[in-house]
N, C-alpha and C positions, 0 to 999 in steps of 0.2 A: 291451709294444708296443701291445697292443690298447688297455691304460686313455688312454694318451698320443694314439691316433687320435682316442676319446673325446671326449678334453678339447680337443683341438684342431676336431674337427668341431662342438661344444658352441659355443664363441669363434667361430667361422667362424657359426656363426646368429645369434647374440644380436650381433654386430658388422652382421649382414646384417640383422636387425630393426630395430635403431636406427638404421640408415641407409635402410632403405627409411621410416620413421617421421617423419624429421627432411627428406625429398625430400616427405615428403606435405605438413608443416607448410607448407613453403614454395613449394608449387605453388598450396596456397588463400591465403599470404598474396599471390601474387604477383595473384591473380584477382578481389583482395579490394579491393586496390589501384587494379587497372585498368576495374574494374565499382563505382561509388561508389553502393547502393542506395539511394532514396528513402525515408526514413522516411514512414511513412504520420501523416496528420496525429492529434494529439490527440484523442481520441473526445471528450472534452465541450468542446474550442476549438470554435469558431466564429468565419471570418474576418470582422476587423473589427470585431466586438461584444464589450465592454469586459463581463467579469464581472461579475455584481451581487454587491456585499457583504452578507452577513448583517446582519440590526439584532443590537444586543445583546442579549444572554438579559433576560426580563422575570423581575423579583425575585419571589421565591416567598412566600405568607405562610399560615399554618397554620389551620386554624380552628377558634376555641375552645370550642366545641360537641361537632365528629365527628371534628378529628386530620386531614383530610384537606387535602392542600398545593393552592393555587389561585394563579392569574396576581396578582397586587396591582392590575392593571385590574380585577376583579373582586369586587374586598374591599367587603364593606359592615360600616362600623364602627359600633359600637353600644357603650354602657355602658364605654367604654376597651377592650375588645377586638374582634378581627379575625373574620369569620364569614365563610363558606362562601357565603350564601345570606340573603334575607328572615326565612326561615321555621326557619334558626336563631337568627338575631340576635334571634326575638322569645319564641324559647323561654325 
């Protein structure tokens, strides 16, 4: 008789848990609903002002002196290859 009170008082919680659980679901859906919050705006929009695009990456070129990589706006060509600098290209 006791094990059978048990299990019956056991089902009697776990029934009353999942119903007070599933009354919670739908008291915030119901709030959730009725109160439509304002997303706060994009931290880097700015109204009205069109994004500026990126230029494209500027091609890398190596130089044949010291190995170290430089803009190709910066290349000073010399003898058929690519240099860093004046003062390798005359080494």
């Amino acid at each position: 008789m006791t094990r059978f009170l048990f299990w019956l008082a056991l089902a009697f919680l776990v029934l009353f848990a999942i119903r007070s659980k599933l009354r919670g679901l739908q008291d915030r859906a119901r709030r959730a609903q009725q109160q439509q919050p304002q997303q706060p705006p994009h931290p880097f929009a700015q109204a009205g002002r069109r994004v500026e695009e990126l230029p494209d990456a500027e091609q890398m070129l190596c130089c044949a002196h010291c190995g170290v990589y430089y803009p190709a706006s910066e290349n000073v060509p010399a003898k058929g290859h690519n240099y860093c600098s004046h003062a390798h290209a005359t080494v």
